[in-house]
Phi, psi and omega in degrees: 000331186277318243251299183274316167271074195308158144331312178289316151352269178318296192295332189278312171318315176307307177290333191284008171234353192059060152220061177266172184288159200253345191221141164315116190286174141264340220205081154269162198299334173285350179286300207293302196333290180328307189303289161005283204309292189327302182310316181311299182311303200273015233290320185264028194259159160295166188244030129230034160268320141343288195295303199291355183301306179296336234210329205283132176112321210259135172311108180122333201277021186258016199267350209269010177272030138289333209276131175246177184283342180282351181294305193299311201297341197276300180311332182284291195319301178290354171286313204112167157255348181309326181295310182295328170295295185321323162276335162281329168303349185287311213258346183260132170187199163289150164224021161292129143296141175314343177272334195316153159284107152112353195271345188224143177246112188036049176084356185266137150317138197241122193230153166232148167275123150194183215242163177207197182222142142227167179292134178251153159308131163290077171238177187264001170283332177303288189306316238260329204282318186239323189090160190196189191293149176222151168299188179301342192257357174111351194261129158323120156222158195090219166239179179299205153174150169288152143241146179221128165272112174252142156250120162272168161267148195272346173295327190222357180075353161316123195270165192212050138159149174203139170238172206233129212186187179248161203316303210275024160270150181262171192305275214301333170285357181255354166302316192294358189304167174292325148346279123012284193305303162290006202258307199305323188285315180331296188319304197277009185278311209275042152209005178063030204218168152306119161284168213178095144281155194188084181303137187281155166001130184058358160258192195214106184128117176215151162222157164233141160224134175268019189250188202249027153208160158264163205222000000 
């Protein structure tokens, strides 16, 4: 995980937002980043069976078995989420080669769009923020849920952009942010090369463009 997400990263994403810490921490900010990353790997673990997972090993790291979960949550809440876009933005893109299988069509990069859900904690800030399935009469069952729009490469599944949205956005209309848009023209001036989208199973809408920019 350090190999990709360095230190020098974390620290620099951390400061472009000021939320290194102002006084010595047990839970400093480059630590909760890690912990985040961690929580992804680890999904079905406690976060403090996380943390100690993460930490084991490090000089110091027994002082952090006091630390409990309203301790972590308060430390997720002062990073934020800005630090965490920022560092995904540094790091996501193509990582297809000209040898990748499956990764290219007559020389065009191959991308795919499509949209997914995940289950949110069932609280009412959660419901009231993103919203979640409901019956016919309108009453909320289940849990809150997300939606997330990826564009990916289909040779290697890397993502090279996502967005984050609510139950009732729909996949094409959160494609369409400006964000999106510009990050895809950015990619194809700066590699000179043609997009090719090409929707997976259930989705719906393909384009190709064959010329050497997108517009």
């Amino acid at each position: 995980m350090t190999k990709v997400f360095t230190a020098q990263l974390v620290d620099a994403a951390i400061a472009k937002h000021a939320r290194a810490e102002k006084r010595r921490r047990l839970l400093p900010a480059r630590l909760v980043v890690y912990f985040v990353l961690a929580l992804c790997l680890f999904a079905r673990e406690s976060y403090e069976e996380v943390l100690r997972v993460l930490t084991s090993g490090i000089p110091g790291s027994r002082a952090l078995v006091r630390v409990n979960r309203s301790s972590l949550c308060r430390a997720r809440s002062r990073l934020g989420e800005d630090v965490l876009e920022t560092l995904f933005r540094e790091v996501a893109g193509p990582i297809a080669t000209p040898d990748t299988p499956g990764a290219w069509w007559r020389g065009v990069r191959l991308l795919a769009l499509d949209g997914t859900q995940f289950d949110l904690p069932d609280s009412v800030s959660n419901g009231d923020t993103f919203d979640g399935p409901s019956t016919t009469g309108g009453l909320p069952f289940g849990f809150p849920q997300v939606r997330a729009v990826v564009l990916a490469e289909i040779g290697t599944h890397g993502v090279l952009d996502a967005r984050l949205g609510g139950y009732r956005d729909g996949t094409r209309a959160s494609s369409r942010s400006k964000r999106s848009v510009s990050w895809m023209a950015r990619r194809s001036r700066r590699a000179r090369s043609a997009v090719a989208t090409r929707p997976p199973q259930g989705s719906s809408g393909s384009r190709t463009r064959t010329s050497t920019h997108c517009r």
